[in-house]
N, C-alpha and C positions, 0 to 999 in steps of 0.2 A: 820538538826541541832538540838542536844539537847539546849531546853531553861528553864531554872527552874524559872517557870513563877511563884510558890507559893511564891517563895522569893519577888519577885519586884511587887509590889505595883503604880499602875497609880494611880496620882491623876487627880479630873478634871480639875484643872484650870489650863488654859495654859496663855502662855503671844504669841499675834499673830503681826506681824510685823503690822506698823501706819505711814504711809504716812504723817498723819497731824502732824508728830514732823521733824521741819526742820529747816535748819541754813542757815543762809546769807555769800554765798561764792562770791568774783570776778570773775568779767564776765568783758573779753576783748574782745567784738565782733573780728573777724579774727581769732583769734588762734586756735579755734574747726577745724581750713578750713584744706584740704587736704594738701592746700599750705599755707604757714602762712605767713599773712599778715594783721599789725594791722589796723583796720578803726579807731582807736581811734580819732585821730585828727580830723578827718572829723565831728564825735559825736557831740566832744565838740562844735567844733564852731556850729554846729546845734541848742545844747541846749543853748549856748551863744547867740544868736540871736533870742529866742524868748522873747519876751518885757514882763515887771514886773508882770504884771497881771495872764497871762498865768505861767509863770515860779510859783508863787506863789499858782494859784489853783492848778497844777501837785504836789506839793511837799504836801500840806493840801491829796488831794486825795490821796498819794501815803503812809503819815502815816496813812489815818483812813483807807486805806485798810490792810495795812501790818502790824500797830505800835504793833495789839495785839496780835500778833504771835511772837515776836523777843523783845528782851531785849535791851536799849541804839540804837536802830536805828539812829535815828541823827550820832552818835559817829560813828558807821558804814559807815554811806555813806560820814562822811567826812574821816576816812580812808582812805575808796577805791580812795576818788578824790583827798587825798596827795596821792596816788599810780602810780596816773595817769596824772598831774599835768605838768610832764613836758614836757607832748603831747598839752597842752592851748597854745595859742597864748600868748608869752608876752606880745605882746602890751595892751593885754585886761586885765582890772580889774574886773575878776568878783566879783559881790555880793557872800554873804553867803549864799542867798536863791542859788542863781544859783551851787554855789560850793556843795550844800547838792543834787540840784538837778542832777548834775553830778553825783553823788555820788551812787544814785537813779541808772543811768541809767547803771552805771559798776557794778553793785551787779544783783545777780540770786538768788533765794531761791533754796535748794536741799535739799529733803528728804534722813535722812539720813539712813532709816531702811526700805526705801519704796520695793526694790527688797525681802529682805530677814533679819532673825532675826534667831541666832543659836548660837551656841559651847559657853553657858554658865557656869560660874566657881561662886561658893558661899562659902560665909567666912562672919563671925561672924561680924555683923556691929560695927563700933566703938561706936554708940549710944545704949544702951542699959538701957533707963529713961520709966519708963510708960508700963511697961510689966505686966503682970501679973504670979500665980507662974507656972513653968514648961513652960514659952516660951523664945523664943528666936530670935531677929531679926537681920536680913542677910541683908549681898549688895550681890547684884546676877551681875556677870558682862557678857555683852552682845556682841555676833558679830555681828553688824548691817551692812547691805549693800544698797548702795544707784545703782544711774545710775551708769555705767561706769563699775560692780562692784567695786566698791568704800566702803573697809572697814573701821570702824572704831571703837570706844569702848565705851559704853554706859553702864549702869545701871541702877536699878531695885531696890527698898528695900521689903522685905519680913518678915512676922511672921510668924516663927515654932512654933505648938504645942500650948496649951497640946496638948499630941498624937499624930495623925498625921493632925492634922488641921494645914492647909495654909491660909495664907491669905499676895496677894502681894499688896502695895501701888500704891494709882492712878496716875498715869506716866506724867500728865496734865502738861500746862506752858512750859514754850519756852527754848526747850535745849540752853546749851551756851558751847561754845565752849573754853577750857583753852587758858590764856592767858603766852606767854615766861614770864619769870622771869629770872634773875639774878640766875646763877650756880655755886657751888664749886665744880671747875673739880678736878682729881684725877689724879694727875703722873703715878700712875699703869697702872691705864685705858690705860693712851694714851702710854706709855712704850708696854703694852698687844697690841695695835691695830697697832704701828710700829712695831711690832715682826711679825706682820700677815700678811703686806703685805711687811717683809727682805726688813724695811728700818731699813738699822744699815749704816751709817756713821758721820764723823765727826760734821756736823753739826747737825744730830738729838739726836748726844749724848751729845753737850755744852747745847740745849736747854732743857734735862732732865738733864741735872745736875744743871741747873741755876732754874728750877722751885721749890716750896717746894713741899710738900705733895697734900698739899690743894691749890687752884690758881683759880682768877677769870680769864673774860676776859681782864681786864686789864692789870694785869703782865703778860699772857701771851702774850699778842702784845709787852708788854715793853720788855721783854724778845726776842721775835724774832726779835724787834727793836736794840737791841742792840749788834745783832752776828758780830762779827769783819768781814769786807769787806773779807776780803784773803780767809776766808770761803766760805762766800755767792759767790765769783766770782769763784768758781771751777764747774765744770761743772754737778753735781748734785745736786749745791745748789738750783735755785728756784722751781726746782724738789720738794725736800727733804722740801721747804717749803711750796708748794702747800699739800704734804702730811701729814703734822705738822696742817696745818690747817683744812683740810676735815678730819682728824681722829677726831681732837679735837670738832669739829661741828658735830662730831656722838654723844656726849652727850649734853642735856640740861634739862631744867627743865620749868614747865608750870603749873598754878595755874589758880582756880575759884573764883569768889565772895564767900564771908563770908555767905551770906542769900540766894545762891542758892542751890537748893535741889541735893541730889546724883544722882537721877533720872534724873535730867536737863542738870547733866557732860559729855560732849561729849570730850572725848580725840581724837582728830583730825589728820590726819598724818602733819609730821610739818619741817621737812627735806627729803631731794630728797630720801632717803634711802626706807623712807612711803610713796612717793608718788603715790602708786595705792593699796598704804592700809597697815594695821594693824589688821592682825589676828589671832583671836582663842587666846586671854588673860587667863593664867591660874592662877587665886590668890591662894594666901595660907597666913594667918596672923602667920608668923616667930617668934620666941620667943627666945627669947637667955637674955644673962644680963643685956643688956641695956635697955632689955622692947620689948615692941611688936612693928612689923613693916607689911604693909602691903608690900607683895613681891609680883610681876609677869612676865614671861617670855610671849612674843607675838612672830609672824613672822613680821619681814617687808617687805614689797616688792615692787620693784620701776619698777615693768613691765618684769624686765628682769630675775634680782636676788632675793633672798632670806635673810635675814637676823634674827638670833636671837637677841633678847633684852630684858632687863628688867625697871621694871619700880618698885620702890619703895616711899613709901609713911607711915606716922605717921599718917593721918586721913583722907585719899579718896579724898582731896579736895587741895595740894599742893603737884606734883608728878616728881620725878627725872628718867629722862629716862639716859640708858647705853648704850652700845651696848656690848654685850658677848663675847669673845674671846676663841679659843682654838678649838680643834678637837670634843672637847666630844657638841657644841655648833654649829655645822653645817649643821644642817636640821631642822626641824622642830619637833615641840614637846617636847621640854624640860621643866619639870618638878621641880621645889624646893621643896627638905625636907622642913618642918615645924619648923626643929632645926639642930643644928651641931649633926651628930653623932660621937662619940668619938674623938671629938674634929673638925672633918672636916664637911667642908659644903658640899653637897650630895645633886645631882640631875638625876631623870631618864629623858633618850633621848632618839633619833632613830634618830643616825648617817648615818647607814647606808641604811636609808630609810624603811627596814622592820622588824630590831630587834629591842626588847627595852634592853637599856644598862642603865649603872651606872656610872656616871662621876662624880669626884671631882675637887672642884678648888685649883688651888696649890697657892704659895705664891706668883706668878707673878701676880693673876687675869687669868688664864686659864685655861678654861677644860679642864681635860684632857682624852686622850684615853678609850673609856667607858669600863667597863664589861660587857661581853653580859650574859643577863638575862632571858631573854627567847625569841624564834625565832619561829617562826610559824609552828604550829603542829599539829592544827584542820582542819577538813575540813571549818569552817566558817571561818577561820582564817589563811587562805594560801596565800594569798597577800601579806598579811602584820600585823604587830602586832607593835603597841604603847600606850601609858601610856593614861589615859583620867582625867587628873591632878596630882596635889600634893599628894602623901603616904599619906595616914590617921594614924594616930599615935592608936593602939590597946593594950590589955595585950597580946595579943597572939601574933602579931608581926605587921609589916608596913605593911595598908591592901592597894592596887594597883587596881584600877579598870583602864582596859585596852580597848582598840577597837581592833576588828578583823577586815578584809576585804575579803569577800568569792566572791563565784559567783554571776557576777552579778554586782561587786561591790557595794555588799550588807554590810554595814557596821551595826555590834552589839558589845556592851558592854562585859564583862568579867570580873574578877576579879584574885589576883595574891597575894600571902601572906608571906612576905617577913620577914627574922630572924630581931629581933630588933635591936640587937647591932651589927652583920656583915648584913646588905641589901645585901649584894655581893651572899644571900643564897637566892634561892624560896626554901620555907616552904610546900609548900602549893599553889592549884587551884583550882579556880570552875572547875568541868567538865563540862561544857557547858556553854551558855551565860546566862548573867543573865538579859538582856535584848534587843531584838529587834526587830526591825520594825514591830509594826501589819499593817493589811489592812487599818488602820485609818492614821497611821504614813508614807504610804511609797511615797504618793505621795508629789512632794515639786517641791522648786529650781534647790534641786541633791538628785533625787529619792533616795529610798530605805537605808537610812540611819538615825538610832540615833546615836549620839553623845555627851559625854562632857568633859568639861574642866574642871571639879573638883566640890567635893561635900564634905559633912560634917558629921559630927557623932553628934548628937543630943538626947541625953535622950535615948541615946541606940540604936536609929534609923539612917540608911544610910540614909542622903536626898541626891537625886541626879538629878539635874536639868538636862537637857538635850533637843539640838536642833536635830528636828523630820524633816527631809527632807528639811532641812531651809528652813521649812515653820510657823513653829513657834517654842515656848519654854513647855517644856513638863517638870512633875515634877514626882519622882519615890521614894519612899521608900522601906527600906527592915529592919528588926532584924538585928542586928550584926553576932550577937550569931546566929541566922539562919543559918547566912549567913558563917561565918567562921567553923559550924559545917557540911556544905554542902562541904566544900572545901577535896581534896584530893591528897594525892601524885602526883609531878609533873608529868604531863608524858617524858617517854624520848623524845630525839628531835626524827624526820625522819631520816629513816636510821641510829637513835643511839643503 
């Protein structure tokens, strides 16, 4: 493999996965079992039945061990025992000591980065007070993985520069996990997600014609509350509204405290869609007329499937999740321009699992059919080839740093340089990677792989974070100007 190691730049500090950052999730003794079978009730009346004294030192001992690790604990453990609650014995009134100590005993702590920390994306922090001249400070966002493989989305703040000095903030204080909020869903959206799975009948077309544009959860139950009977009793009606609702429950939205830190933000999976994770987040701060937004596209995945999604956000800390629709949106790795170009929104993807394409979204909400962009043509990069975030916006054109996958499945870095106003054009390639795996990087999680989700242009400089055999987070520089005078005529495809 050619690698043009003079270009990329290691720096030292890395960021390495930390077991001591962890979140308080529900624990139903039985449910882990091969055969699922709650012991809950049994619990309870257990911890019900030990007299005030005892109940009282467990609950003291169970904050001074826990309380300064985790944020609102109390709040927590009476959660989980309304969670649980309707497994108590009526007859019994317990106290509030006892209900907090139930509450105690259905909560688990889980490290959320403890297995692995990788496929980071960085974008220009909303905060920018207290700099000095020529820096710049970043939210760096993180794939963290816990037991279970269990992904989810974390962050990191960082100062670029002067030059090429890093310096990332102390990670410390008890992640919190967002909380649901109250959503304005979108008729397109859910229009887009009954197109997807050819529910077009009578009834899904009264309850899009009865919603507005914009619609909470209220009108839209008042709305499905009020489809005339001769509807609902035809024989795809509670079908059609089983699917009205599981579409519309692909979007929501979840929000953090005001005083806690970006570093602290654990976006959690939070419908069945995430429930064995949310990975490889790739940000890009969007700019269009209305101001800047932050955007990003993740995978979901619930064990079986796959799903793309985005999440968009005004300031990292109050975040609206989507779910994508359309062909150009059906695998992994999608990618958002930073802006509309000539008027459309524009995102590179790998539909077909080893090309990187170009998909637009049409006026429905759907991607659609990509352009294929370039298809694997190196020997490092014969597996497969995709994007490793958002287009960097250049004068020379959209620069594209990409992944290969060679022998071995060996995965390196690349770059790809794309016409400004038609992206439908490569310009321009590195001839070789522009970074991968040394001897320090290849051992991990999943050997022999660096990776990222997206980096930034700084004072001239490519910064590009990147996870090193998710075993930690690695940080790389390069010249622009290097870097795009290194590039050369594409080559043709194999056998072109």
């Amino acid at each position: 493999m050619v690698v043009t190691r003079t270009l990329a730049v290691r720096q030292d500090l890395t960021l390495a996965p930390d077991p001591r950052r962890v979140i308080v999730k529900l624990f139903v003794p039985g449910e882990d079992a091969a055969l699922v079978r709650t012991r809950a009730h049994a619990l309870i009346d257990r911890v019900a039945h030990l007299d005030d004294e005892e109940t009282g030192r467990l609950l003291r001992d169970t904050f001074d061990r826990f309380g300064g690790r985790h944020r609102d604990l109390d709040s927590t453990f009476q959660h989980h025992y309304d969670l649980v609650r309707h497994r108590a014995d009526p007859a019994r009134d317990l106290s509030p000591t006892t209900r907090l100590l139930v509450g105690a005993y259905f909560s688990h702590e889980y490290a959320v980065e403890a297995a692995a920390l990788c496929n980071p994306s960085m974008v220009a922090n909303p905060d920018q007070t207290g700099l000095e001249p020529g820096q710049l400070r970043v939210a760096v966002s993180l794939r963290q993985i816990g037991e279970g493989h269990l992904s989810s989305i974390g962050f990191a703040t960082a100062v670029l520069g002067p030059g090429r000095r890093l310096a990332v903030a102390d990670r410390s204080g008890p992640p919190v996990v967002g909380r649901r909020v109250g959503v304005r869903h979108r008729r397109d959206l859910l229009a887009a997600g009954l197109a997807e799975i050819d529910c077009d009948n009578e009834v899904a077309a009264t309850v899009l014609d009865a919603l507005p544009e914009r619609y909470d959860e209220a009108t839209f139950e008042r709305v499905l509350g009020s489809l005339p009977p001769d509807l609902l009793s035809r024989s795809t009606g509670l079908r059609t509204l089983e699917h009205l609702r599981r579409t519309n429950a692909a979007s929501y939205a979840t929000a953090f405290p005001a005083d806690s830190g970006l570093h602290q933000r654990v976006l959690w999976p939070a419908i069945p869609a995430e429930s064995n994770g949310m990975e490889d987040a790739r940000f890009v701060r969007f700019v269009d007329e209305s101001g800047p937004v932050y955007r990003a596209t993740y995978t979901a995945y619930d064990g079986r499937h796959i799903a793309t999604r985005a999440l968009a956000s005004r300031d990292l800390r109050r975040f609206q999740i989507t779910p994508m629709r359309g062909p150009g949106a059906r695998n992994k790795g999608v990618a958002l321009f930073p802006r509309t170009v000539g008027g459309r929104h524009l995102a590179l993807c790998r539909s077909d699992g080893e090309t990187i394409g170009l998909t637009r979204l049409d006026s429905e909400n759907r991607w659609q059919v990509p352009v294929p962009l370039r298809t694997p043509r190196h020997s490092w990069e014969l597996v497969q080839v995709g994007n490793c975030g958002s287009p960097i916006e250049t004068e020379a054109g959209w620069l594209v740093l990409t992944h290969g996958v060679g022998p071995m499945r060996r995965y390196a870095i690349g770059a790809l340089l794309l016409d400004l106003h038609r992206p439908e054009r490569v310009i321009a390639e590195l001839p070789g990677a522009l970074l991968a795996p040394d001897e320090a990087e290849r051992d991990g999680y999943v050997p022999n792989v660096v990776y990222s989700c997206g980096g930034l242009v700084h004072a001239g400089e490519l910064w590009l974070p990147y996870g090193a055999s998710d075993a930690r987070v690695g940080f790389a520089t390069a010249p622009v100007s290097a870097l795009i005078a290194a590039m050369v005529e594409p080559a043709p495809p194999i056998g072109g």
